[in-house]
N, C-alpha and C positions, 0 to 999 in steps of 0.2 A: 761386628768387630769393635773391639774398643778404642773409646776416641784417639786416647796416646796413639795406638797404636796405628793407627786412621793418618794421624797428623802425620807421625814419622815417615810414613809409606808417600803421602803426597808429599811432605818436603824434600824426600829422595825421587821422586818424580821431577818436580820442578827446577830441582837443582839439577840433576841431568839433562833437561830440557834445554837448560840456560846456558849459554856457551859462556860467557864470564864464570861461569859456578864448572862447568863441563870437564876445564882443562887436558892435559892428556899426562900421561903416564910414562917417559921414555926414560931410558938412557940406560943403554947396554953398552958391556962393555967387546960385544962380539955380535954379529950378526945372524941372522936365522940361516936354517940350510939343513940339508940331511933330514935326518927325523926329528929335529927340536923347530918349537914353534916359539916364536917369540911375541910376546903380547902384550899388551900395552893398556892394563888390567887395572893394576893397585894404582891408584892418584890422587895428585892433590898436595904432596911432602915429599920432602926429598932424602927421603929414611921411613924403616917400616917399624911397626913394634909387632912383637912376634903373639900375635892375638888369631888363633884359629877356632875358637867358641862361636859356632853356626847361630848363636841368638845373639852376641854380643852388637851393639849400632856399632861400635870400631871394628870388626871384625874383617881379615884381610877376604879381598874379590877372591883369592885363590880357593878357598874353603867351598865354592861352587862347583869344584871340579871333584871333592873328596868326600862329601858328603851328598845324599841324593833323597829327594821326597818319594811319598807313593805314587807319584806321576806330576809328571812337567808340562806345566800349562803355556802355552805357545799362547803369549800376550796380543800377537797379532790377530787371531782369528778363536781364540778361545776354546782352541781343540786340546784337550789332554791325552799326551803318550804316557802311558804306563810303564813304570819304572821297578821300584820296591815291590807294589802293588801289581799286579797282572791285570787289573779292573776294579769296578765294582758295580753292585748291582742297589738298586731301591729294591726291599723285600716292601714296603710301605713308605708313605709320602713321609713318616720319621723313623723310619730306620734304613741305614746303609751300611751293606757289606762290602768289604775289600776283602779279595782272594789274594794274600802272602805270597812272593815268588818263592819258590823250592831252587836250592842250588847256588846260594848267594851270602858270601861268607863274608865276613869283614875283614879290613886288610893285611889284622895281625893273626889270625886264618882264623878263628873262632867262626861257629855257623850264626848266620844270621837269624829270625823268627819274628814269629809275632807278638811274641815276650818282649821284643824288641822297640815293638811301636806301640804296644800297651803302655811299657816304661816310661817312653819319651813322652805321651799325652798327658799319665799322670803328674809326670815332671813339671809338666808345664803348666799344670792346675795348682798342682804343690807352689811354684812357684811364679805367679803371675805376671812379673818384668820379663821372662822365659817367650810370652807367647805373643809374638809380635804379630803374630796373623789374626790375631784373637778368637782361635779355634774355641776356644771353652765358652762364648757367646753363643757360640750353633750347637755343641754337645752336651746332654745330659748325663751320658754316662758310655762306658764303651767295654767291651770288655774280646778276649781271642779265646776258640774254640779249634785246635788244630791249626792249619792255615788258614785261618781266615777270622778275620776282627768286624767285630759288627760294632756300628756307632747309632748308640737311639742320641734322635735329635731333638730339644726344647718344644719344637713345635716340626710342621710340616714345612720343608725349608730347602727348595730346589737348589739355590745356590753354594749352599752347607757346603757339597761334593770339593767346588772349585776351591774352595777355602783349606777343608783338610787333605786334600789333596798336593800341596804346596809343602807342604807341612817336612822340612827335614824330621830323617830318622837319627838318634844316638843308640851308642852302643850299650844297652843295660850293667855289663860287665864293667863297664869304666868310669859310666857314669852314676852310679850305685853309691862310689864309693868321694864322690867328693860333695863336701859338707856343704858347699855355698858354691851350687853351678852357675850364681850368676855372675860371679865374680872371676871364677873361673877360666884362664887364658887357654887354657887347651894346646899347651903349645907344640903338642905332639898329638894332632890328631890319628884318630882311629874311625875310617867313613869306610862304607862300601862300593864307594863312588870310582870310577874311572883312572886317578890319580892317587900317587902318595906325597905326601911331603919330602924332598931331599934336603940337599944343601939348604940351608939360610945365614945370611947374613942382614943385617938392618939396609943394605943398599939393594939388595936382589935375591929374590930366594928362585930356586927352581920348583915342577912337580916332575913327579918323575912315573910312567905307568905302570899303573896298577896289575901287573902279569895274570893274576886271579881272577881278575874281573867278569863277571857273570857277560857280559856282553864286549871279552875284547877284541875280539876278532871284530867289531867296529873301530877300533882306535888307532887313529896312523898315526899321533903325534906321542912319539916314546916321550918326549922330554918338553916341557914349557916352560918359559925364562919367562920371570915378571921380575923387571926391574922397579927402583923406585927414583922417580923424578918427574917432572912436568915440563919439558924441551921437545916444545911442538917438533921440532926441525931433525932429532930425535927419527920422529915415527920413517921419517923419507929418507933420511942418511942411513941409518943402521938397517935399513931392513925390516920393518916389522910385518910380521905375516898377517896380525890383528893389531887391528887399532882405534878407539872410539874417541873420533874431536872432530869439534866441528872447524876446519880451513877455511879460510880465505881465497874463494878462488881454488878449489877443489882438481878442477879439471887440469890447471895447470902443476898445483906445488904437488899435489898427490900421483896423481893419473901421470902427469907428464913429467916426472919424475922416471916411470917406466912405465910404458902407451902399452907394452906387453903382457903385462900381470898384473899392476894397481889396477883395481875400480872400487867401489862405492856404493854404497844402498843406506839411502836417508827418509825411511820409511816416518809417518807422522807417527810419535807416540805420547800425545797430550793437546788439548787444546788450553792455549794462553789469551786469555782471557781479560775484561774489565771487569772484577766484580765490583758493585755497588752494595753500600750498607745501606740495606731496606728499612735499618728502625728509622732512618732521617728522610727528612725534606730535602730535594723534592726528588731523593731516586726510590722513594717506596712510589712514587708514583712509575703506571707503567706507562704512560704516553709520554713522560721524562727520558726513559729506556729507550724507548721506540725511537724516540727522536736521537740517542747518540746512535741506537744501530743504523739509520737510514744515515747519519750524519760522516759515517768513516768509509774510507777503501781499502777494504779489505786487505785487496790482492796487490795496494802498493805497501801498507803496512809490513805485510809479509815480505815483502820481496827488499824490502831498507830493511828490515830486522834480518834475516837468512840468505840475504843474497839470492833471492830465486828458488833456495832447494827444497822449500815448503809452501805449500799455499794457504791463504785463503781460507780462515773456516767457515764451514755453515753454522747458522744460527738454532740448527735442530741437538749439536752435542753431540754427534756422531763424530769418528774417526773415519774419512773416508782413503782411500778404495778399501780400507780393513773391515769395515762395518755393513760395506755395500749391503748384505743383505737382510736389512735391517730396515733402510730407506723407505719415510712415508712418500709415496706416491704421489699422496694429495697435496704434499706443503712443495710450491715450487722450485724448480732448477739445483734439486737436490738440498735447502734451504738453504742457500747462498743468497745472500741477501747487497745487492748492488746498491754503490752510492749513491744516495736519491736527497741533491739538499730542499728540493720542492717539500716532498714526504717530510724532512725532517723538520723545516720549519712549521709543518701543518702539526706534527705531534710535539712539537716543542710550542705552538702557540695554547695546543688543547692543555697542556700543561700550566701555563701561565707565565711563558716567554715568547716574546714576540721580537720583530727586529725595527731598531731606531736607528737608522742611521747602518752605521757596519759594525752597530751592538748587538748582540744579543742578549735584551731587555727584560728583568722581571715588574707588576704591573707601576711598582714605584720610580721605576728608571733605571734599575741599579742593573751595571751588566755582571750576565753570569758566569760566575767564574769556579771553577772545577780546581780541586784538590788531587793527582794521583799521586799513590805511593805504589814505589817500582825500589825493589833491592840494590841494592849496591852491589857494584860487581856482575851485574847481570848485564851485560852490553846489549846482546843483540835486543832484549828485553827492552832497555832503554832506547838505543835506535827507535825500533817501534813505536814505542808511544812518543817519542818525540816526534816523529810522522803525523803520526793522530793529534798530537798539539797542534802541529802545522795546519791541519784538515780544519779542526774544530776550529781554531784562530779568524780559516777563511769566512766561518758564519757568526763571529763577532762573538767570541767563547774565549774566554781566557784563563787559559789551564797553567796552573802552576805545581811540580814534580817536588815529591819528597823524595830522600833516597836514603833510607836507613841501612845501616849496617844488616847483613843478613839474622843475626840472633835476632835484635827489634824487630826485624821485617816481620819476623816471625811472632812474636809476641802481638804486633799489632793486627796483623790478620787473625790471628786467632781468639783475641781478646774484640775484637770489633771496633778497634781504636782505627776506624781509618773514615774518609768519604767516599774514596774509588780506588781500589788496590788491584794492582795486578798479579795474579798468581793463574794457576795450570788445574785442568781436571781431565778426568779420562784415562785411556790406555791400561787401562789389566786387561783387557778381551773378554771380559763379560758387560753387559749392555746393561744389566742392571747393578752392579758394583757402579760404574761410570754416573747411573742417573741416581742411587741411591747417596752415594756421598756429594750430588750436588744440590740434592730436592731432599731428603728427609727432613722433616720438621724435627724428628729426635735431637739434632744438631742444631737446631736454634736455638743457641742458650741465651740470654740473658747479656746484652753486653757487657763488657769486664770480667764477663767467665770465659774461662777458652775453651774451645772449641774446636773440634779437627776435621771439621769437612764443612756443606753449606757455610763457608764464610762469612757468604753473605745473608745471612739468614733468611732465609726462604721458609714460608709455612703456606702450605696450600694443603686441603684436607685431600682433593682429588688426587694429589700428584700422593701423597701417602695408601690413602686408597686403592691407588695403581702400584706401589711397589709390592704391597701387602700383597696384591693377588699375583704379582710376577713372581714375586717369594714361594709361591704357592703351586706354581703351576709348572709341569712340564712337558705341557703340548707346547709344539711350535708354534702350532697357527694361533693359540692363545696368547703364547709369548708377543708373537708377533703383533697382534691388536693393538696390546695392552701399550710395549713399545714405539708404535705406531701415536698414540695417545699421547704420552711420555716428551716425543718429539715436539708433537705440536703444542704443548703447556710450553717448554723451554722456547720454540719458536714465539708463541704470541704475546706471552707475558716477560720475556726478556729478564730470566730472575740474574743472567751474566749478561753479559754482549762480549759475545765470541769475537778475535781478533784474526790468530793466524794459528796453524800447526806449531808444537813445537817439536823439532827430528830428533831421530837416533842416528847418530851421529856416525853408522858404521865405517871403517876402511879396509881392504881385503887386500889380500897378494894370493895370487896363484901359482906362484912361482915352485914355491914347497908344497903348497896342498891347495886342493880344487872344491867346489860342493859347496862355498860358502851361499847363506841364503840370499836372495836376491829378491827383487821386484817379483820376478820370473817362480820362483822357489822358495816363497818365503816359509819356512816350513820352523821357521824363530826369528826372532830380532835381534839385530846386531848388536845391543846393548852386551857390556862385558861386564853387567854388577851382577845377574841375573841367574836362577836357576835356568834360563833357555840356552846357559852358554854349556850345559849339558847334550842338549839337543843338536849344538855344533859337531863338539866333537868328537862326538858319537856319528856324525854325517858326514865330515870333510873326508878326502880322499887322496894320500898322499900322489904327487903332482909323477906322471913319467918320466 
């Protein structure tokens, strides 16, 4: 993938992560009921601008419900349903075929094809700001024979599939004809997806379904309200059937609101992290590392940052229960790593800090003192590592907080202008996306170049070595090994020191409609930016 495009994907991670950054979305001016679902989608402003261009970064959440890829990848567990595409097959370790659905027209009746996905890939080579997945990094060249498009890939490339697979389709016929698609508001879109666009206004627009639709006899919500505002209080007064923010006290202002139909599913979708910059003294050291990870609790971090409703991460990088089967065996208690300040001062003296008094001393006297930068506006974010100042404080550590406005935040992370910066890795649902943008050396630029993944720059040949043949390979039990490996590099050489989950913030009403995913059924994540909010409503089930 290309770095931009690398960056933007994590900083829309991170910033969902972050309940400061999360916000919610309310303010109707009527309530859900019947067959309209009201949802709590577009946020952040309290007015929309009418931008339905599926590549556009401003582009409104509703455009997920009108446009559709060749299949939707369920970030939780990494299984692709097939959508545009019926499948596809590896004819060879670089070429992949997708079989075309037959029977799926687009919304202003025109037949869909393969002409269709040819157009849009060329589109996106033609025009490079276009391809935010950076599909044209995995493809050489692609071309449709009938129903069916075959993609030769740069090299032999397992994970290619997940990539162009995500991938929206446009309409060749519409989009043919404008001169500068990247500029381009689309404000009448044309998708073969589920939904059409109806009413709009800058405060609320509706969608309204798609009658046509190749699969609508899955669709129980005729009509979808997204209003525009951010009045938490909103999501519980009006009704909302979906809604993604993370509350205060969930169980009360959501749940107990109506103990009948509210609940909730706050699956982890990222781990939020310490990274350290490895060009400096003394966190390129690992027994430095070692000693903050033995030095924190985890599981009270977590619990001051979220209130409870995430835990604890392992130090292996995994997402767990979503990853479960992934889990090395060999690295303990699932790599959870317990406070241990004996341990931490034994890997903080192999370092060259020892304790003087209720300092902790480097060999001159001077005590050491830590630099984090944590965003602005990121609370629970902040909570947290204020915990972990508290922690580190107890071993005679004196940690002092930056907090730059989120644009800086961003420049310093990625420019490597920092000492220990907090930011999120993980959750797409592939194992090696997750370990590749935290371990490729490709990403270790040069400080003062940016950079959009390894933040912290990390170069280890082995941990390349290992992606290289996970890239390569699609046996499980190989996958598996190589993974297995993967874990314990991030486990022992500590290139982050993992913190806590950061959640998806889901909230349900079953009042109007049932089916929503669950712990139980996670079969998508509750996230509402998301191509999975396909995989909803295509499943929910209007209520008796």
């Amino acid at each position: 993938m290309k770095k931009s495009r690398i960056a933007a994907a994590l900083l829309a991670i991170a910033t969902m992560l972050s309940v400061g950054a999360c916000g919610t979305n309310t303010n109707a001016s009527q309530g859900s009921g019947g067959d309209q679902l009201l949802f709590a989608g577009d946020n952040g402003s309290p007015t929309f601008t009418r931008n339905f261009n599926p590549f556009s970064p401003s582009k409104r959440v509703g455009i997920n419900f009108i446009y559709e890829p060749l299949q939707v990848v369920n970030a939780i567990d990494g299984k692709a349903t097939p959508f545009l595409a019926t499948g596809n097959k590896v004819a060879d370790p670089k070429t992949l075929v997708y079989t075309i659905r037959d029977g799926v027209k687009w919304s202003d009746g025109q037949a869909f094809s393969a002409d269709d996905v040819v157009f849009t890939f060329d589109m996106l080579k033609k025009n490079t700001s276009l391809d935010t997945l950076g599909v044209w990094q995995h493809i050489a060249s692609l071309e449709a024979n009938g129903s069916e498009v075959t993609f030769h890939l740069k090299d032999a490339d397992v994970p290619a599939a997940t990539i162009i697979n995500q991938q929206v389709i446009v309409p060749k016929h519409i989009w043919q004809k404008q001169s500068d698609p990247v500029k381009w508001t689309n404000e009448n879109p044309v998708g073969t997806g589920p939904y059409k666009l109806g009413a709009y206004t800058p405060n609320q627009y509706t969608l309204v379904k798609n009658e046509s639709y190749w699969q609508a006899d899955k669709v129980a919500a005729k009509t979808i309200v997204l209003p525009a505002s951010n009045k938490q209080l909103d999501l519980v007064n009006k009704g909302y059937d979906w809604g993604y923010s993370f509350m205060t006290n969930v169980d009360k202002t959501w749940v107990g609101a109506n103990k009948q139909h509210n609940h909730y599913w706050f699956p982890p979708g990222g781990t939020v992290s310490l990274f350290p910059n490895l060009t400096k003294a003394p966190y390129n050291n690992v027994n430095f590392r070692q000693g903050l990870s033995y030095a924190i609790d985890r599981e009270k971090i977590a619990k001051d940052a979220e209130e409870g409703y995430v835990e604890g991460a392992p130090q292996t990088g995994l997402l767990l229960p979503n990853q479960k089967q992934w889990v090395n065996a060999d690295i303990p208690d699932n790599g959870k790593i317990a406070q241990n300040e004996s341990k931490a001062l034994d890997y903080f003296a192999k370092a060259g800090y020892t304790k003087s008094g209720d300092k902790l001393v480097d060999a001159s006297g001077k005590q050491l003192e830590l630099n984090i930068t944590v965003p602005n506006g990121y609370t629970d974010w902040l909570r947290g590592v204020q915990t972990l100042q508290s922690q580190l404080g107890k071993i005679g550590i004196t940690v002092k907080l930056q907090q730059p406005q989120p644009a800086a935040y961003v420049q310093q992370q990625n420019n490597g202008d920092f000492d220990l910066i907090v930011s999120a890795f993980g959750g797409t649902g592939s194992p090696f996306q997750d370990y590749n943008n935290l371990l490729n050396s490709e990403f270790a630029l040069p400080v003062g170049q940016s950079t959009s993944a390894n933040f912290e720059r990390y170069k280890n040949s082995k941990a390349d070595d290992l992606l290289a043949q996970l890239k390569r390979t699609a046996d499980e039990k190989e996958q598996k090994a190589i993974i297995d490996q993967l874990q314990q590099i991030v486990y022992d050489d500590a290139p982050v020191v993992t913190m806590f989950y950061g959640g998806l913030w889901g909230l349900f009403s079953d009042k109007n409609f049932t089916n929503w995913p669950s712990e139980d059924n996670p079969y998508a994540t509750p996230a509402t930016w998301t191509q999975n909010s396909l995989l909803i409503v295509t499943n929910i089930k209007k209520a008796k």
